[in-house]
N, C-alpha and C positions, 0 to 999 in steps of 0.2 A: 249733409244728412246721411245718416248709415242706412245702409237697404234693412234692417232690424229696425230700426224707427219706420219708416216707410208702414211697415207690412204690422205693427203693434199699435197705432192710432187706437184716441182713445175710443170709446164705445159710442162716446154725443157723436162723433163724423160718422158712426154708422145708420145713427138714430136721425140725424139730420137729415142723413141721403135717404133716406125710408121718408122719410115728411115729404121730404122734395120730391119722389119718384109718384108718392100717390095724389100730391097735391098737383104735380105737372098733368099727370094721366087724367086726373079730376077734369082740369082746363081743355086737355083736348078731345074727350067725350064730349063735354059742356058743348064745343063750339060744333061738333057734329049733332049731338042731337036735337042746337035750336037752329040746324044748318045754316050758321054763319063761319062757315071754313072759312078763315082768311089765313092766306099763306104763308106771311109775314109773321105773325101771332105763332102759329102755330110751327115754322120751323125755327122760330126762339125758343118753344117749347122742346120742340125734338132733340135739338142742343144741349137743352138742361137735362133732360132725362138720360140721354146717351152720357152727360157726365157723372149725374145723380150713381146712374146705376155701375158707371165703371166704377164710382170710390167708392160702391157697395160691393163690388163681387170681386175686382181687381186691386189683388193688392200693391201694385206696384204700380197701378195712378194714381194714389194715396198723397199725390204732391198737390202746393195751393196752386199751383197756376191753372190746374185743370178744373176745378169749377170755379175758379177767379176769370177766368179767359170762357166759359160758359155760358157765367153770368152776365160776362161784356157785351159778348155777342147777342147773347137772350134780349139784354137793356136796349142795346143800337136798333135792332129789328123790330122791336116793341115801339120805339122811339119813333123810328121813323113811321110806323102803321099810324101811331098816335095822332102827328102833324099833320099825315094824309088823310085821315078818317074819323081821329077824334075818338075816343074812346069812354064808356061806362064806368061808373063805382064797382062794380066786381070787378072787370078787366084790371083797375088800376089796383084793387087790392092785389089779383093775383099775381098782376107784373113787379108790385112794389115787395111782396113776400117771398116770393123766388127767388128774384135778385139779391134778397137780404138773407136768403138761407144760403146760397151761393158764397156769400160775402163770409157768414160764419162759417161753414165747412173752410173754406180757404184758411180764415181767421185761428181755428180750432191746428188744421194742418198744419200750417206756419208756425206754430207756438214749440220752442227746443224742447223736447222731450225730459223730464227730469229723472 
């Protein structure tokens, strides 16, 4: 891939990471203001959003493994909170919609430029 593809991504991988950055940020007020920090949760969050907002502002992490490799970490950590502790219908929407916008930004990156 040419550093010109990299940095010219279409406009959804930008519109994507904006979903993801307010939808992550959404999840980690949420868990502070019905003070259930859990650490686990929320540093899969911090992951997503430190990637969300690099293929928003940086254009040369514009590559899929960076929120493909996000979203793994995001899943595993969720994953195992999940086994330990069990988790809610909101929790599991906003783990399963992260992970899935994660999944298309990669999705969208990876696609050869025409």
């Amino acid at each position: 891939m040419r550093d010109s593809d990299v940095r010219t991504r279409p406009r959804s991988v930008l519109v994507l990471s904006a979903i993801l950055t307010v939808m992550t940020v959404f999840d980690i007020v949420l868990h502070v203001a019905i003070d259930q920090v859990e650490p686990l949760r929320i540093s899969g969050n911090f992951v997503v959003l430190a990637a969300a907002l690099a293929v928003f502002f940086v254009p040369s992490a514009r590559r899929a493994w960076v929120p493909a490799l996000a979203g793994a970490i995001s899943l595993a950590l969720n994953l195992v909170f999940i086994l330990r502790e069990g988790i809610g219908p909101l929790g599991a929407v906003l783990v399963a919609a992260s992970t899935a916008l994660c999944v298309a930004i990669a999705i969208v990156l990876a696609r050869p430029r025409r």
